[in-house]
N, C-alpha and C positions, 0 to 999 in steps of 0.2 A: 244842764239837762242833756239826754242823749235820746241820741235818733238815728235807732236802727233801721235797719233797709226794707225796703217791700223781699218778697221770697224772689230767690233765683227762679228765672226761669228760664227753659229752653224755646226756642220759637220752633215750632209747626204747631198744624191746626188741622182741626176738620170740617166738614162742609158733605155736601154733598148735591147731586140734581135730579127733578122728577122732573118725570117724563112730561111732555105735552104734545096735543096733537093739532090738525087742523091748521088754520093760520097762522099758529104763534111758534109752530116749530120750527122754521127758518130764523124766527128770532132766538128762539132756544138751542139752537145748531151755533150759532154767531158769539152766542156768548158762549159755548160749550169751548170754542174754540179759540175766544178770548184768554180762558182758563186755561185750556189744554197747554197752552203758549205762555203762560204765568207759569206753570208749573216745570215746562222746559226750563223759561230763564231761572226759575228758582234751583233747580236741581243742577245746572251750570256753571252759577253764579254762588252757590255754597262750594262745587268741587272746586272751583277756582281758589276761593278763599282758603282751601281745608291746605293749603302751606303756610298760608298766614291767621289766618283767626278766624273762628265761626262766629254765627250768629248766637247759637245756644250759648255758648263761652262766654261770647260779647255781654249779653242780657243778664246772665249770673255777675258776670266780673264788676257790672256797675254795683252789686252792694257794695266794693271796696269804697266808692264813690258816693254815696247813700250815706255810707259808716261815717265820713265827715273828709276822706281824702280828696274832694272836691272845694270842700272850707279853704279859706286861707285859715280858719284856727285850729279844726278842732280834729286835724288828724294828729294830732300829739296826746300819745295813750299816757307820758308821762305828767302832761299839762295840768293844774289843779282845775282848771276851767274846762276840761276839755269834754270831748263828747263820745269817744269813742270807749271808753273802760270804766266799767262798772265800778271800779276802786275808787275813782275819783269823786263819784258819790256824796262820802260822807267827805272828803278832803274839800270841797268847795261848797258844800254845803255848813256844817256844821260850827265854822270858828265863826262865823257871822249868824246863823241861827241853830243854836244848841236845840230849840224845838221850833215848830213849824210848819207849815204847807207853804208847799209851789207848783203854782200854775205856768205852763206855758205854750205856746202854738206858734209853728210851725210851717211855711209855705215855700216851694221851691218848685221852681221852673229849670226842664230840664232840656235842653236841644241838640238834638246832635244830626248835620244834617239834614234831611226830610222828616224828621222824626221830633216830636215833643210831648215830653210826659210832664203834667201838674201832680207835686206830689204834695200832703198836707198832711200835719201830727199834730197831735195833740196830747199832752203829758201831765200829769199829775203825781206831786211827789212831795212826801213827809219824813221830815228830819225828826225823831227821837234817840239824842244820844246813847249808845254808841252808834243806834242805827239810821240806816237813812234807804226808804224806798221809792219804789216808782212803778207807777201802771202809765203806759201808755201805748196809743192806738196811733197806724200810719195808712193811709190811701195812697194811690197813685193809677190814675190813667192818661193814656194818651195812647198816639199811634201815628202814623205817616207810613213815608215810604224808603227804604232803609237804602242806602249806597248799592249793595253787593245785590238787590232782586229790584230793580229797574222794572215798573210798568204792576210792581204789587205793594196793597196797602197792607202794612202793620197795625194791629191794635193792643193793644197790654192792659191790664189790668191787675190788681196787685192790692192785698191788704192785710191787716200787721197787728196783731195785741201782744204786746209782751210786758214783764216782769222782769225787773231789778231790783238787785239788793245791796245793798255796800256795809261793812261794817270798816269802825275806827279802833282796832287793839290797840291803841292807848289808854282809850276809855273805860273797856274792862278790866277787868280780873288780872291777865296778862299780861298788862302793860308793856305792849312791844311799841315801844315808841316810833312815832313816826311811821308805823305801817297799815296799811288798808287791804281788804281783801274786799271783793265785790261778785256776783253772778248775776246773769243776764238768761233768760229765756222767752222764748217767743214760744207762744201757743199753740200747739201743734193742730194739724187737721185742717186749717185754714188752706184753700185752695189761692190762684195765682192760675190765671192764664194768657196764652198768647194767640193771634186769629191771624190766619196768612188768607187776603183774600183780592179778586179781581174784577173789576168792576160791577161791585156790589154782591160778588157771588164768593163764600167763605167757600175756601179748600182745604185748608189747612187749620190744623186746632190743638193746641199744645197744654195742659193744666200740669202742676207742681200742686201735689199734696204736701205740706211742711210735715216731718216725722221727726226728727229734731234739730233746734238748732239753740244750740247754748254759747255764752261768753265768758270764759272765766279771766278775772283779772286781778291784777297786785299792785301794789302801789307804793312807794316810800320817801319819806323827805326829811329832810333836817338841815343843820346849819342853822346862819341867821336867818330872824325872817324868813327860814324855809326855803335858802337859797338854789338846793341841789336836792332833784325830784327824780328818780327812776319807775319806771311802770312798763309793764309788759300785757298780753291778751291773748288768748286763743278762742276762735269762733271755728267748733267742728259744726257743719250741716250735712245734713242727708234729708232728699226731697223726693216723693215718688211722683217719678212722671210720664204720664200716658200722653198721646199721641195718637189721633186718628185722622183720616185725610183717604185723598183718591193716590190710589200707588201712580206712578206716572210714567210705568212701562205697561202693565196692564189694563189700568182706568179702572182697578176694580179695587172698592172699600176697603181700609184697612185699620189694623191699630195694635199699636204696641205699646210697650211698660218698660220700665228702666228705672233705675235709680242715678239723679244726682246725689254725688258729694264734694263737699268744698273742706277748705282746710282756709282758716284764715287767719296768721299770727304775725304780732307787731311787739317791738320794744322798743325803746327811746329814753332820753331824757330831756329834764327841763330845766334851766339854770336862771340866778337872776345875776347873772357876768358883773355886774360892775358893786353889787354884795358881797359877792364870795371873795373878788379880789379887796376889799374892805376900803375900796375908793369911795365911799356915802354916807360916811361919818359926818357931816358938814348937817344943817340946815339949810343949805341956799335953794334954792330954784335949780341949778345945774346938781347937786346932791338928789332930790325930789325927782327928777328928771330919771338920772341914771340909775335910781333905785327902783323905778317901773319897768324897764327895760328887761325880758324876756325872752329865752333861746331856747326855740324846741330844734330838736330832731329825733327822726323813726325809723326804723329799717321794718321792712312790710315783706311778706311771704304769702301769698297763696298760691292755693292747689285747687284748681278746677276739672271735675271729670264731668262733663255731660253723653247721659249715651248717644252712639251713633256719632261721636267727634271724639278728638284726639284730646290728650290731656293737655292743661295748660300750665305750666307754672312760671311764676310771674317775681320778681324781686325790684324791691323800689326803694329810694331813699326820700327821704321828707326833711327840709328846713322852711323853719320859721322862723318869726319874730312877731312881737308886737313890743307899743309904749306907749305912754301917755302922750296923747298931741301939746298941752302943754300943763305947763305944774301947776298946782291950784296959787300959787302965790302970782301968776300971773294971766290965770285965767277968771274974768269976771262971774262966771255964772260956776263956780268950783261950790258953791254951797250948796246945788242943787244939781248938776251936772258934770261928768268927767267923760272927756272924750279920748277915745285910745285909736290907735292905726295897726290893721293886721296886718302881715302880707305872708305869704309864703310859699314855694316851690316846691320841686320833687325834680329826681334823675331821669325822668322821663318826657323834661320838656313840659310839665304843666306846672300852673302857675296860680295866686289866687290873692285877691285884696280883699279888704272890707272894714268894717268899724264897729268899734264898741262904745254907745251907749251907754252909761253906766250913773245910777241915779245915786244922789248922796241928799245926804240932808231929810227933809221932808221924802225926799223922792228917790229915797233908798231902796225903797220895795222893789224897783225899777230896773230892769235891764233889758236892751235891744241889739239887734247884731245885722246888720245888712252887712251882704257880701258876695261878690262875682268871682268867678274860676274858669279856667278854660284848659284841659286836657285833653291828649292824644290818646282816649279810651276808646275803645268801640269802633274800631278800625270799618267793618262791617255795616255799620251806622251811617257816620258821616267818618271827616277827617278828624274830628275833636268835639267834645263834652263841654256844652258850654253851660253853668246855674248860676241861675240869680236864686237869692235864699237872704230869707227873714226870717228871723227868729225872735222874739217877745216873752219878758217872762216876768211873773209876780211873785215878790216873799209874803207871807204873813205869818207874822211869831204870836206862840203861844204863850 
């Protein structure tokens, strides 16, 4: 199943303050100037940053993060399991349920620094060969206080309906073997925003309207048992995003308009290494073994433009692996349980573990996925992104 991101957004906010008289305007002066002082170190504390990374940047560039590149599994757009290309769809769906429904949900805790966002999905999705869809919806708020604006709280809030589609051209007409085509879209018009504020008093106010943001992806495998898998993705977005707040040379209301766009593209492959080299011809336990065994990798490219910040562009590399923790001929509960080990890294110093769950037997309908990550995202944030993330999911065939 896959689990798209909350919308980019940019951080500023709005706010504003009325007037009062009498006794309470010494308190109303105290906190004006509370503000006035949040909005110096904010407007300091971005130019400092504007050599190294902004926060609007920052806030967009975690959908890379969102997208599964925080997983230990599922940044591999070539992976049959994987989460981030629509292609894969029908490939992990369909040779186990030609028709069907799947449920699953979704929860991930995200910290970076002073800052934590809860973010939760929920997905639903129907295999009809050749096809295979999906509707699903994602939340996420939270808020702290970010690294780079010392003494102001962040808030975000963030929410997601989108459609996919995958088909298997095996299965039609065409029969292109071994190849998948998939699209993804997110519902446009759905707002996203961000609240920059100081001791209870909002100054800043930032919304992303989504105007569009699609996924298109490819997919391919063959060999034995499917040994050698390529897939590729491209995620264009463009967001409109206003911006109202107290200007913080004059103190007097303002608000502006801009367009984000992102550019989001990834290619890889997935190998089962000790197949292709035809070392698992055997039955034993050590055959079974090296026949689970797993090799992703991706090269990653976005392109971030938020207004009023410099552009980003970012290039990354991703390895993985996972395998069975042990073979069913030596694991007691293999009738009803198989346990696997993720782990996986990237060229930028992040890294990620986690486990698969995986039901057999009676308890095939069954699959689960706990898993921790820790990356050097969000410079602006904290030092590193750190998720815990579960994920749960149900088959039932038609």
């Amino acid at each position: 199943m896959s689990l798209p991101p909350p919308t980019k957004v940019r951080a500023a906010s709005t706010g504003g303050a009325t007037r009062v008289a009498g006794s309470s305007s010494a308190a109303w002066l105290g906190r004006l100037c509370r503000v006035l002082l949040a909005v110096i170190v904010c407007v300091v504390s971005i130019a400092r940053e504007a050599i190294a990374q902004r926060l609007g940047t920052d806030l967009a560039g975690l959908n890379l993060c969102l997208y599964g590149d925080c997983e230990a599994r599922g940044s591999y757009v070539a992976d049959p399991f994987g989460w981030t290309n629509p292609a894969t769809l029908p490939v992990g769906a369909l040779p186990y349920v030609p028709r069907g429904a799947f449920g699953s949900g979704s929860y991930f805790r995200l910290n970076s620094g002073g800052v934590g966002v809860d973010i939760g999905s929920a997905t639903a999705s129907m295999a009809m060969a050749p096809w295979t869809i999906e509707v699903h919806t994602v939340y996420a708020d939270g808020g702290g206080v970010p690294r780079s604006l010392p003494g102001v709280e962040m808030t975000t809030r963030s929410r997601l309906v989108g459609l996919l589609a995958g088909v298997d051209l095996d299965r039609t007409a065409l029969g292109l073997k071994g190849l998948s085509l998939g699209l993804g879209v997110n519902v446009p018009g759905i707002d996203s925003d961000v609240k920059l504020s100081s001791s209870g008093f909002s100054f800043l106010q930032s919304t992303d309207e989504r105007q569009v943001d699609l996924t298109l992806g490819a997919h391919w495998h063959g060999g034995e048992k499917d040994w050698f898998a390529v897939g590729a993705l491209l995620n264009p977005v463009r967001n409109r995003t206003t911006t109202s707040g107290i200007d913080p040379v004059t103190f007097e209301p303002f608000r502006s308009s801009g367009t984000t766009n992102a550019w989001f593209a990834r290619a890889g492959v997935s190998v089962l290494p000790f197949v292709g080299a035809a070392m698992t011809s055997g039955q034993g336990p050590a055959d079974e073994f090296l026949r689970e065994i797993r090799v992703g990798a991706d090269f990653a490219y976005s392109n971030i433009s938020v207004p009023d910040e410099r552009t980003r562009d970012t290039e990354v590399g991703y390895f993985g692996v996972d395998a069975r923790v042990l073979p069913d001929s030596l694991n007691p509960l293999s009738s009803y349980l198989r346990l696997y080990v993720i782990g996986g890294a990237d060229s930028n110093g992040g890294w990620g573990i986690g486990s698969g769950l995986y039901g057999n037997g009676p308890l095939e309908f069954l699959t689960c996925n706990p898993a921790y990550s820790s990356r050097p995202l969000a410079k602006t944030l904290g030092d590193r992104v750190d998720v815990w993330a579960a994920t749960c999911a149900v088959s039932v065939p038609f």
